[in-house]
ROVEXPA-883641 format. One record per residue (C-alpha): residue number from 1; z negated, y, x negated. Coordinates in steps of 0.2 Angstrom, whole numbers, plus 5000, padded with zeros to 4 digits. Layout:
BEGIN
+-----+------+------+------+
|   i |    w |    v |    u |
+-----+------+------+------+
| NUM |    Z |    Y |    X |
...
+-----+------+------+------+
***
This chain:
BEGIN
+-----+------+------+------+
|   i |    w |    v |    u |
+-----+------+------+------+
|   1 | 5000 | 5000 | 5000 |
|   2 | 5006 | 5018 | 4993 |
|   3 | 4994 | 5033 | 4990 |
|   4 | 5003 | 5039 | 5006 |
|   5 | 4998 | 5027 | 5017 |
|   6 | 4980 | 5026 | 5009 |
|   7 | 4977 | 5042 | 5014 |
|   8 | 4983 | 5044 | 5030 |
|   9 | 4973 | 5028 | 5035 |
|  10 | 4957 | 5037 | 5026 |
|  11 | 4960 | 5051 | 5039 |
|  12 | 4962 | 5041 | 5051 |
|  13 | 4947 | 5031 | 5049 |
|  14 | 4936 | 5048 | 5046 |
|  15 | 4944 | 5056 | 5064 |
|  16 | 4940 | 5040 | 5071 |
|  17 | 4919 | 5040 | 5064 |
|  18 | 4915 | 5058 | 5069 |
|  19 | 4924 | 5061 | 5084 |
|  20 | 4917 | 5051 | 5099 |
|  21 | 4917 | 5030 | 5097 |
|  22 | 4932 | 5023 | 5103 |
|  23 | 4926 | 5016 | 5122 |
|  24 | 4933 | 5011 | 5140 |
|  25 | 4928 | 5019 | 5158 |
|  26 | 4911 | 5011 | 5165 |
|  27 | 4899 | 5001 | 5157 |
|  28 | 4880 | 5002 | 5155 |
|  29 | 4869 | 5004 | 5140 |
|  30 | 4854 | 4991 | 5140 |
|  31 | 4841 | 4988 | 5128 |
|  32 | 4851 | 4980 | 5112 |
|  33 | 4831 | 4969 | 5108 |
|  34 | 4844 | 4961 | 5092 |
|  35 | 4828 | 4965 | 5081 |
|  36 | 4823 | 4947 | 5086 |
|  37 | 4837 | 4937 | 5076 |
|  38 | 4846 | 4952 | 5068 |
|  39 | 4837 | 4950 | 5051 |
|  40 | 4835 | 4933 | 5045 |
|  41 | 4848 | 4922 | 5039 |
|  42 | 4859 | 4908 | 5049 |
|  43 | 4845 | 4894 | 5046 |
|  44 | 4850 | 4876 | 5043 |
|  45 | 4842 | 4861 | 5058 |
|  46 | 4844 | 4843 | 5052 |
|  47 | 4852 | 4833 | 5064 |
|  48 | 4843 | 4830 | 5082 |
|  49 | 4840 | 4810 | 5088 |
|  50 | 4853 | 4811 | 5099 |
|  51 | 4868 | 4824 | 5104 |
|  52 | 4878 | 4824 | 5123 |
|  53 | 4895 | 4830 | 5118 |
|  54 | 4902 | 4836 | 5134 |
|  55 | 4920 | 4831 | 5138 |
|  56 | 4923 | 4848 | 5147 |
|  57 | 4919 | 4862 | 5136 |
|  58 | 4934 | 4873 | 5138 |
|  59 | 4946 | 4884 | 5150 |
|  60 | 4960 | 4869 | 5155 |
|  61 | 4960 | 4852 | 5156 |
|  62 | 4943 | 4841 | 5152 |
|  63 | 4946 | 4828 | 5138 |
|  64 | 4945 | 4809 | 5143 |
|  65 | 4936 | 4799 | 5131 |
|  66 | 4943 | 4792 | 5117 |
|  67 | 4930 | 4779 | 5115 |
|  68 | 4916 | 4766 | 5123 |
|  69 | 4899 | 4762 | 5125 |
|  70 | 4890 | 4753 | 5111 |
|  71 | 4904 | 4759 | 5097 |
|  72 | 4899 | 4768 | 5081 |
|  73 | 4908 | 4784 | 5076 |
|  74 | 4909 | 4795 | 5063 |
|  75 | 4904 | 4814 | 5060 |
|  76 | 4921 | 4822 | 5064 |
|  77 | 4929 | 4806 | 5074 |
|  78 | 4936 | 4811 | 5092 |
|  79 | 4926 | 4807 | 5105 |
|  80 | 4937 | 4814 | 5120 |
|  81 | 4955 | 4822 | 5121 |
|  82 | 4969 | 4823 | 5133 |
|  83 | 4989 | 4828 | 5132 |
|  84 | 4986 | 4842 | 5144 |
|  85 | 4994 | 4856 | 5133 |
|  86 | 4979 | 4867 | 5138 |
|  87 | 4963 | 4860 | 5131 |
|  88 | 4957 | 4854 | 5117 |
|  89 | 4950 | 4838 | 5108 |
|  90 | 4930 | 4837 | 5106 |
|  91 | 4921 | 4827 | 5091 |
|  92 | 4904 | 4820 | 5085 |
|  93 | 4896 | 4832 | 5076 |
|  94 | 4885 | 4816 | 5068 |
|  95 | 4886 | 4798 | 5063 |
|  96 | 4879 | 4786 | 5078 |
|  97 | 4882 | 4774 | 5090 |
|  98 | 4889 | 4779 | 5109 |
|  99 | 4872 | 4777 | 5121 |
| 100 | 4884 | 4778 | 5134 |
| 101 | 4897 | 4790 | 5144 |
| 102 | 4888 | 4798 | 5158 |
| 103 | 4886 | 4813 | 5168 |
| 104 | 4875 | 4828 | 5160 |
| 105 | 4868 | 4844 | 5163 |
| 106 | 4883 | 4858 | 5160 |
| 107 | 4876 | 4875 | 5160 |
| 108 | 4894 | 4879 | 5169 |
| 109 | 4897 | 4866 | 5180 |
| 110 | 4880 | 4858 | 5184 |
| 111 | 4884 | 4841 | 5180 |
| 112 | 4899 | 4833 | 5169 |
| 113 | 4903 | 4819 | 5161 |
| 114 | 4898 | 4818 | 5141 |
| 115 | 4898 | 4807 | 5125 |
| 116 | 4879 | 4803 | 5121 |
| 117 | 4877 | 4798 | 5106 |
| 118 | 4861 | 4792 | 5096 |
| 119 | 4861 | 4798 | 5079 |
| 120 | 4859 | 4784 | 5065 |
| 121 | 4842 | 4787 | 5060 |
| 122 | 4850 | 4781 | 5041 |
| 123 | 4861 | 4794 | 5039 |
| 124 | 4853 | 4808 | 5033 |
| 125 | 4867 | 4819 | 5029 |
| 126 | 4869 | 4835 | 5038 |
| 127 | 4885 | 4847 | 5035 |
| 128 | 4882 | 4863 | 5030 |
| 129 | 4892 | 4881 | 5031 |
| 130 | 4907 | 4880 | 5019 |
| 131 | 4908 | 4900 | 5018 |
| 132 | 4905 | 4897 | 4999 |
| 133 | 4925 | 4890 | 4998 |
| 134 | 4932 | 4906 | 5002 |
| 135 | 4932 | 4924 | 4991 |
| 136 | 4945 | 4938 | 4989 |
| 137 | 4960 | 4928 | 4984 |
| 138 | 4962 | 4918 | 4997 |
| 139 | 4983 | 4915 | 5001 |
| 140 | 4988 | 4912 | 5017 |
| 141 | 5004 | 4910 | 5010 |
| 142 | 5002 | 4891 | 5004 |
| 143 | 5001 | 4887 | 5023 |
| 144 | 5015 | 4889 | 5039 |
| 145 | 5013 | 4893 | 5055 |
| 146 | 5015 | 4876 | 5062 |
| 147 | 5004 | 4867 | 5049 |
| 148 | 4990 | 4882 | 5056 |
| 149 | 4993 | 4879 | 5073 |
| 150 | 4992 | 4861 | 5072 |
| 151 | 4976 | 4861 | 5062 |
| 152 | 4966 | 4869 | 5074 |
| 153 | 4973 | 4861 | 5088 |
| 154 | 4967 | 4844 | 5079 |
| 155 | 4952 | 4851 | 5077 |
| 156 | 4945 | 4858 | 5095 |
| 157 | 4944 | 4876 | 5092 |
| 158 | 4939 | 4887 | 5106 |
| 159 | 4937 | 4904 | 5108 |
| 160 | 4917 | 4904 | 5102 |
| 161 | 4914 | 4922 | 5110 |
| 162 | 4909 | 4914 | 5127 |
| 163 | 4927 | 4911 | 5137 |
| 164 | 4929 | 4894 | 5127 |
| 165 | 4949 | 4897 | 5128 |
| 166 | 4960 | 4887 | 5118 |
| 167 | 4965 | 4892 | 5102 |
| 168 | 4978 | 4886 | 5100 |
| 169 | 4987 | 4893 | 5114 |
| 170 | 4983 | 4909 | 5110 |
| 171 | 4992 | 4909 | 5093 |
| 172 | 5004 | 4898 | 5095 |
| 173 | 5022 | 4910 | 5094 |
| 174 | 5028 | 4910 | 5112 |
| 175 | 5047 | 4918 | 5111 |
| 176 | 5044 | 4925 | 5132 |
| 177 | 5027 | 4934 | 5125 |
| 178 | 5029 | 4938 | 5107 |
| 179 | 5013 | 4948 | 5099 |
| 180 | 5013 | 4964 | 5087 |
| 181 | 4992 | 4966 | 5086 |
| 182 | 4980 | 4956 | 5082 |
| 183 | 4960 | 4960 | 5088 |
| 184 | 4946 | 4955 | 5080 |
| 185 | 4930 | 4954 | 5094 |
| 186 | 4915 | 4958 | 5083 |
| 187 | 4906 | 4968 | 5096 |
| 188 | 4894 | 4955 | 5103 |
| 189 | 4890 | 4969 | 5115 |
| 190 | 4878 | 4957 | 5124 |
| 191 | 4859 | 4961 | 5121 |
| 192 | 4848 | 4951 | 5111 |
| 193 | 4865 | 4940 | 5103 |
| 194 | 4864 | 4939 | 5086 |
| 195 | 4876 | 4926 | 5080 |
| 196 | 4891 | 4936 | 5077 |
| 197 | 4884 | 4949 | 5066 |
| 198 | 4875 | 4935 | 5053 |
| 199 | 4893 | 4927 | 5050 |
| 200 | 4900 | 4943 | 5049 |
| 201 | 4886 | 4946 | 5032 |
| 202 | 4886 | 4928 | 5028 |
| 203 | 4904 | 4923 | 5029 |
| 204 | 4912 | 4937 | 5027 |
| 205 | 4926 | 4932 | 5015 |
| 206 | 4928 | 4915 | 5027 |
| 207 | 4932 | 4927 | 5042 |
| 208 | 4945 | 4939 | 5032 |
| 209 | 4954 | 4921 | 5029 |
| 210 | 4954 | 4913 | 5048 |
| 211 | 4960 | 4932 | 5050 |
| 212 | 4974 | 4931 | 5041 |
| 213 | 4978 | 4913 | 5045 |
| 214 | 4976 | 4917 | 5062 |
| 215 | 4989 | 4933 | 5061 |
| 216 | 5003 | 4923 | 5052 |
| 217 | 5002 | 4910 | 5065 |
| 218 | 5003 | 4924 | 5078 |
| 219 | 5017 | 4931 | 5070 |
| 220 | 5009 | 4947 | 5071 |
| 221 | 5009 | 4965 | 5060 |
| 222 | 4995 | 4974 | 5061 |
| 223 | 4978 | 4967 | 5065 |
| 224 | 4962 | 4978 | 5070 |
| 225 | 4944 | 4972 | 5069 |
| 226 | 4934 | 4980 | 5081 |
| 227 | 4913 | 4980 | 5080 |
| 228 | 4900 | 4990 | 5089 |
| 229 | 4892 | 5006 | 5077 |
| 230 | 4875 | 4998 | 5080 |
| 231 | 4881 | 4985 | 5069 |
| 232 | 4884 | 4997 | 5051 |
| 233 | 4880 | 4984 | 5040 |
| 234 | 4892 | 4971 | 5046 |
| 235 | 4906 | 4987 | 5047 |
| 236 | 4902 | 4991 | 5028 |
| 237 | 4903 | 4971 | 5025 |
| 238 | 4919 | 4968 | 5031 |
| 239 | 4927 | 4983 | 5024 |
| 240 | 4920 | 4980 | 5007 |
| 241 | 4927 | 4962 | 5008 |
| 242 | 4945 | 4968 | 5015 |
| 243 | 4945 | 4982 | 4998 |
| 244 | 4941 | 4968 | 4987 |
| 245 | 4954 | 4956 | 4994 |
| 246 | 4973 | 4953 | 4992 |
| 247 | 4987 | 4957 | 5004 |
| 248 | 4975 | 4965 | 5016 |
| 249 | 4983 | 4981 | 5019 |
| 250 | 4987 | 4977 | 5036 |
| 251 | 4970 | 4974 | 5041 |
| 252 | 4959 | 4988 | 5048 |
| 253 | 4939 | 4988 | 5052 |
| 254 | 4938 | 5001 | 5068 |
| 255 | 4920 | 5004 | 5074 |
| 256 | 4920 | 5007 | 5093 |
| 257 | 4903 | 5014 | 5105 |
| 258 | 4889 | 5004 | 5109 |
| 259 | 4892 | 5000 | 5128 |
| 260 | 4891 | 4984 | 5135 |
| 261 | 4904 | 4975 | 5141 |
| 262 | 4912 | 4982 | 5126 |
| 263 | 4916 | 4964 | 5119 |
| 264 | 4925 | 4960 | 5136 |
| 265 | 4942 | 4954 | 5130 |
| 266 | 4951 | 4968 | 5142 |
| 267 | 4938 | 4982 | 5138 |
| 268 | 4940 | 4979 | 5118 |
| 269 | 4960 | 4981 | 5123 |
| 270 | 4958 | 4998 | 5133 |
| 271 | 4947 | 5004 | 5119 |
| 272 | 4956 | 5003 | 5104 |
| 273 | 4974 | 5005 | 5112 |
| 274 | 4970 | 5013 | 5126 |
| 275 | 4982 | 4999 | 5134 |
| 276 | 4976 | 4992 | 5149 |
| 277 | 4977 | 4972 | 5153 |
| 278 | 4988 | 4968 | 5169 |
| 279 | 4976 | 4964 | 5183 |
| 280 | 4978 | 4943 | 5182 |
| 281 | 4986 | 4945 | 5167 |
| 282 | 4982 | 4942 | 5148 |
| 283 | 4980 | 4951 | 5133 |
| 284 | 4998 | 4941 | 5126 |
| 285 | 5009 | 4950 | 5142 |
| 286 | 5006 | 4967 | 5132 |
| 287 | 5010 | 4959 | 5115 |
| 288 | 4991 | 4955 | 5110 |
| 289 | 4984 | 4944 | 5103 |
| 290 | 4961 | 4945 | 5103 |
| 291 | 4950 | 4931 | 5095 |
| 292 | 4934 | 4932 | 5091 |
| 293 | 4926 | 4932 | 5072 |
| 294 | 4916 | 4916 | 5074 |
| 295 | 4933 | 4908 | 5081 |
| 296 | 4944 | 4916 | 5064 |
| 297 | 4929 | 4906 | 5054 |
| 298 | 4931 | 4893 | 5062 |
| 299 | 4951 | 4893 | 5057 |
| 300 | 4947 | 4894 | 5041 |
| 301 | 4936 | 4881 | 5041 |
| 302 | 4948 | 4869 | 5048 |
| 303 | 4965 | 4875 | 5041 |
| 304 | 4958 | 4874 | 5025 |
| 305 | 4946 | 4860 | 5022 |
| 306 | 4952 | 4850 | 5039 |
| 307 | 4935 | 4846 | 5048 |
| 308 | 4935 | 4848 | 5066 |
| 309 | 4922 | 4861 | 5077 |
| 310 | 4906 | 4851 | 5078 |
| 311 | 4896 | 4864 | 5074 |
| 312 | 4892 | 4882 | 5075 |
| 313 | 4880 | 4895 | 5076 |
| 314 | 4868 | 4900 | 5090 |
| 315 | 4856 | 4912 | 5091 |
| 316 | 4837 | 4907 | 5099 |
| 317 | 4831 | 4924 | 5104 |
| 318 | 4818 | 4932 | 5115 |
| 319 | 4800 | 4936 | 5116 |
| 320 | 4795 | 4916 | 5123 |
| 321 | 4801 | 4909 | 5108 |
| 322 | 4790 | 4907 | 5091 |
| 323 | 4802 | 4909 | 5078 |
| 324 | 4818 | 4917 | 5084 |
| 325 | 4832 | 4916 | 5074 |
| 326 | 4850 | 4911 | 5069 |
| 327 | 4852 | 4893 | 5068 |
| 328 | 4868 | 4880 | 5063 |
| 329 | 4868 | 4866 | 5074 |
| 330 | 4879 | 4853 | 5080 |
| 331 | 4889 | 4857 | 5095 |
| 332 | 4880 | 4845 | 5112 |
| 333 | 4863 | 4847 | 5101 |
| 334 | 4853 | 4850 | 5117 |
| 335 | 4844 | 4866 | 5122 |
| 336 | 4825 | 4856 | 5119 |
| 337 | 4829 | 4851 | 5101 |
| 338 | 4837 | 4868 | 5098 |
| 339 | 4821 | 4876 | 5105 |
| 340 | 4810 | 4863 | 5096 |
| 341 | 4816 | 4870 | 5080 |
| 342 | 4813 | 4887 | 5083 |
| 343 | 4793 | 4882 | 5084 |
| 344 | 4794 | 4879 | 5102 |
| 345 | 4789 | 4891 | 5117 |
| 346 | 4774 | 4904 | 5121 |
| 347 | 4766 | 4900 | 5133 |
| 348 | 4773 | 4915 | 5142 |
| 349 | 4788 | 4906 | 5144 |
| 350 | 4797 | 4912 | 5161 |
| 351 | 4816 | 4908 | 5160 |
| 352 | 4827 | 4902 | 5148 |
| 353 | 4846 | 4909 | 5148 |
| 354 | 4861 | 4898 | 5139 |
| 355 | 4870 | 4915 | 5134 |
| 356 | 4863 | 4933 | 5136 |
| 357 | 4854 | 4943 | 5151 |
| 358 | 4868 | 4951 | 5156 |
| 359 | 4883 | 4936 | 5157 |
| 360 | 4871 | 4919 | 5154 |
| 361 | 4869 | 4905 | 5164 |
| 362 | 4849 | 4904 | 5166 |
| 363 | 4846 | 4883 | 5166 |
| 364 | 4832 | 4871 | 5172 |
| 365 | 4836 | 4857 | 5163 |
| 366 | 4834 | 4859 | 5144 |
| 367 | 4841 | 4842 | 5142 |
| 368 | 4857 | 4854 | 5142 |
| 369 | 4867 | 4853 | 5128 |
| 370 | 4877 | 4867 | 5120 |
| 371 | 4898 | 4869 | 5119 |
| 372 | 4909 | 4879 | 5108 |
| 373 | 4906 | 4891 | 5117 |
| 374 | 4886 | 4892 | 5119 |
| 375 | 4881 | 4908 | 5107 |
| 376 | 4863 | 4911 | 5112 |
| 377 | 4849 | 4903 | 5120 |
| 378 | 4836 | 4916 | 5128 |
| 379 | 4820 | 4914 | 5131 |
| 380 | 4810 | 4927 | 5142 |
| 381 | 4794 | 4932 | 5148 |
| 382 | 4795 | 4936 | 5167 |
| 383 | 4791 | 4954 | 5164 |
| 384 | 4804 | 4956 | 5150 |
| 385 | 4817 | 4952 | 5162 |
| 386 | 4822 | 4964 | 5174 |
| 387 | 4808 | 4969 | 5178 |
| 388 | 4812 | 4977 | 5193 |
| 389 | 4818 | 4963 | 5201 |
| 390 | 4802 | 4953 | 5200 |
| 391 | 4793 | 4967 | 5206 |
| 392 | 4803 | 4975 | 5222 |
| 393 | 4813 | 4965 | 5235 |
| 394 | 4831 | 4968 | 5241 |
| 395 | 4832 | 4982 | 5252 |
| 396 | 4849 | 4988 | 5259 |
| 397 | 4865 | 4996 | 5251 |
| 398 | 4861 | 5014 | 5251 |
| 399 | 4881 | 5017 | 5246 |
| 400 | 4874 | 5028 | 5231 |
| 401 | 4893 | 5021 | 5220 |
| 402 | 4882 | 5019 | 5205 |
| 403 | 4891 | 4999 | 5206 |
| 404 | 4909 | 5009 | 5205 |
| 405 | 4904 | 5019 | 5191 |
| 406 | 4899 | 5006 | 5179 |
| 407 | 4912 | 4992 | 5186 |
| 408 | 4924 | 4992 | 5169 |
| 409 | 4939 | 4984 | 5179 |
| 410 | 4937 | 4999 | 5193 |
| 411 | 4932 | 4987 | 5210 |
| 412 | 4921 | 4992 | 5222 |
| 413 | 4910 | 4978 | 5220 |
| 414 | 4899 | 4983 | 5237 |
| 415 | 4913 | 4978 | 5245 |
| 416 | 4918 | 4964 | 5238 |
| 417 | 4899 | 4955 | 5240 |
| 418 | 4897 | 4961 | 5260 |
| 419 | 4914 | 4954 | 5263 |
| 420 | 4907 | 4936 | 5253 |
| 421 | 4890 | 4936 | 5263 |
| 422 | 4900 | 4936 | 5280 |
| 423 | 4912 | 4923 | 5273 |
| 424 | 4926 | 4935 | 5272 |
| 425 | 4934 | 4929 | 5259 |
| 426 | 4952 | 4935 | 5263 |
| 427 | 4945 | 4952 | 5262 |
| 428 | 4935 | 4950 | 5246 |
| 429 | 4953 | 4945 | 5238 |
| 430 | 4958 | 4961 | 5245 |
| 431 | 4948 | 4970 | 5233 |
| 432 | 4953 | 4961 | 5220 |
| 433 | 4938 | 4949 | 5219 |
| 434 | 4947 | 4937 | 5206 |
| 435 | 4947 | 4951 | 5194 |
| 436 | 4928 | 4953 | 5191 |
| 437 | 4922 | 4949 | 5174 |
| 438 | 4907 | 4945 | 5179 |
| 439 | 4900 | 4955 | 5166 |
| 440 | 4884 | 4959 | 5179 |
| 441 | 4885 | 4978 | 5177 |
| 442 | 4885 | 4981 | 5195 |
| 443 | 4867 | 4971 | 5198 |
| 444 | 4862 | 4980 | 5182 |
| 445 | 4863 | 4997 | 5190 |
| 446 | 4860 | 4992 | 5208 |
| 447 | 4842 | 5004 | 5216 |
| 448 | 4842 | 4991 | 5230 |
| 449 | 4842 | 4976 | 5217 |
| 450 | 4856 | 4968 | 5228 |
| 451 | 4864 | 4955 | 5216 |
| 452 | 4883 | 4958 | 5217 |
| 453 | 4886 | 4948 | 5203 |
| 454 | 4879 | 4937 | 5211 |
| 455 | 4889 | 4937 | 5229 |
| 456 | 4906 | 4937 | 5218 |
| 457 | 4904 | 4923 | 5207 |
| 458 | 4899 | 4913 | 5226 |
| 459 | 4913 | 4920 | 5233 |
| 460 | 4925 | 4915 | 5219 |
| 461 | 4917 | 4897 | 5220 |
| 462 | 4919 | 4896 | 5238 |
| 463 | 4937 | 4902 | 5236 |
| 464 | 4940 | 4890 | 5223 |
| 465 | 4935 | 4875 | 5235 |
| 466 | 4946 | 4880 | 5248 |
| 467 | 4960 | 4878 | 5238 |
| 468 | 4955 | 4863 | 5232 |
| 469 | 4950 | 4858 | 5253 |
| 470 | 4934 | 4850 | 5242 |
| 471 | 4922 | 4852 | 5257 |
| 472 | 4907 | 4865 | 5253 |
+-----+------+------+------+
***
């Protein structure tokens, strides 16, 4: 890159950090509470007794399993699959014998069918972070496109920011939908999260290369990584490894505001474009191409050293749990062993949540194990929770719009949840039901602690049945 181009990128970087953050309409501001996780370092868990590797862990198609009751496997053998073009294969993260094939708690879809596997109480081994194997030199060069899509679709990556799309059919070229940018998600806008900012200290290096693995695959010019400013460290961390890496140019580290849904695929479009997502439609329609930097490690990994997703990162957080951190562990570890080796709960214990306040799933069962896609479990005490709603009941809409204001995709999400709780479905899809994000904003805001989220994501289930004629 010429002194020219340096320099004009240098001003645009300065105009971009002291005018006002890059940012989309709506949104809220909730307390951040990252002080939890945010300063220790990922922590390594020896394997757990047992692991339920569920066959449905993905937007698409569920995997069938690949093999029986009673047969040993491997760490890394394929445990389910299926030819459906989207989905993607799921492995043992450990070496053991099948239990059996059986249905299991699935913090999406209440129960689904799973590989339980007992670990083999010989094999001590545990696999470990390989951020070590990448630095500044790495060329993306001694690999094609094809051999990069065809690695991580052998090897089960998912989009790791919470949507659990495939990866694959994300990057694969599509000559009906080419792509021109590349978007890095490092925002991890959800409060109390932690995961994404550790790799982005920790394996920085490993990141830049799934980046630039995932950018040639895509066939795309110009890639932008975008992180909240709360998050300075990791912004200086990845700039600093991008200055001391080779053929990097076209790779550019943009803080954006702190606002939550910031990290919603569309939101993290609108704010460093300021193109905006078709309703219905996907990022590629517009030529875009958005993964997340815990998914671009998990490239890396794969393309490189050829082991399949079995593990990842997950953040045990909150003010119930004993030792809060960032923890490696095997993907279908469930959420009692992962809390186990946090030091276990308080006593104050109220409501554990597979993801964050805002967007996770809270769960009864912590026999439920954790996907690709699992980033956090939370752990709260009732009065740390939305403290409102334990304290106040639901009282009627008072039409104050505060919902409309802070809805990012612009619905009128009153409207939407009285037409869902009298069964009017056909006029909840009038306003554009199907386009929620379910990002919770609306129930965030709400004086009359009506829970809007809530009515839409019933009102899209019930929808979603009456397609299907399965009877309620």
């Amino acid at each position: 890159m010429g002194q020219k181009d340096r320099s004009r990128q240098s001003r645009r970087r300065h105009d971009i950090e002291t005018k006002a953050r890059l940012t989309f309409p709506g949104g809220v501001h909730p307390r951040q509470n990252k002080h939890f996780s945010a300063d220790g370092t990922i922590q390594q868990v020896p394997n757990p007794k047992q692991v339920a590797v569920l066959l449905s862990q993905h937007i698409g198609a569920g995997c069938k399993p690949q093999v029986s009751k009673k047969d040993k496997v491997k760490a890394g053998q394929v445990v389910g699959d299926t030819n459906a073009f989207v989905s993607a294969p799921v492995h043992s993260p450990v070496n053991g014998t099948v239990k059996d094939i059986a249905l299991q708690s699935h913090p999406v879809m209440g129960r689904a069918m799973a590989v339980i596997i007992d670990t083999d109480p010989a094999d001590v081994t545990e696999k470990r972070p390989c951020a070590a194997q990448f630095g500044a030199d790495f060329d993306e060069s001694a690999y094609s496109a094809e051999q990069i899509c065809d690695a991580v679709r052998q090897a089960g990556i998912v989009g790791m920011g919470g949507a659990g799309f495939p990866t694959r059919v994300k990057i694969e070229p599509n000559p009906r939908l080419p792509k021109h940018t590349l978007i890095i998600n490092g925002c991890e806008c959800e409060p109390f999260i932690t995961c994404d900012y550790r790799i982005m200290l920790e394996w920085t290096y490993q990141i830049i290369a799934g980046v630039k693995l995932a950018c040639k695959a895509a066939g795309c010019s110009t890639v932008i990584i975008g992180i909240e400013d709360n998050k300075p460290t990791a912004i200086e961390a990845m700039r600093a490894a991008l200055a001391d890496s080779t053929d990097s140019e076209h790779i550019e580290v943009v803080p954006v505001k702190t606002k939550y849904p910031q990290g919603g695929e569309r939101q993290l479009v609108n704010s460093l474009l300021k193109k905006f997502v078709p309703t219905g439609g996907i990022p590629p329609m517009i030529g875009i191409c958005v993964l997340n930097v815990a998914t671009c490690a998990a490239i890396a990994e794969a393309v490189v050293t050829g082991a399949p997703l079995t593990h990842r990162v997950v953040t045990v957080t909150g003010c119930a749990i004993t030792k809060p951190g960032n923890y490696y562990v095997p993907v279908g570890m469930q959420v009692a062993d992962i809390i186990a080796q946090a030091g276990g709960l308080t006593e104050k214990a109220a409501k554990v949540i597979l993801g964050g306040p805002m967007m996770g799933l809270a769960i009864a069962d912590l026999e439920t194990p954790i996907t690709k896609a699992s980033g956090a479990v939370t752990i709260l005490t009732k009065e740390a929770i939305y403290r409102a709603k334990y304290e106040k009941r639901q009282t009627p809409c008072i039409r104050c719009g505060r919902c409309l204001d802070v809805c990012p995709e612009n619905l009128n999400p009153t409207k939407i949840a009285h037409a869902v709780k009298n069964n009017l479905l056909d006029v909840a899809q009038q306003y554009y039901m199907s386009a929620c994000i379910e990002c919770g904003c609306c129930s965030y805001v709400c004086p009359a602690n009506i829970e809007l989220t809530g009515y839409i994501k019933t009102g899209k289930l019930l929808t979603a049945r009456a397609k299907e004629k399965v009877p309620v």
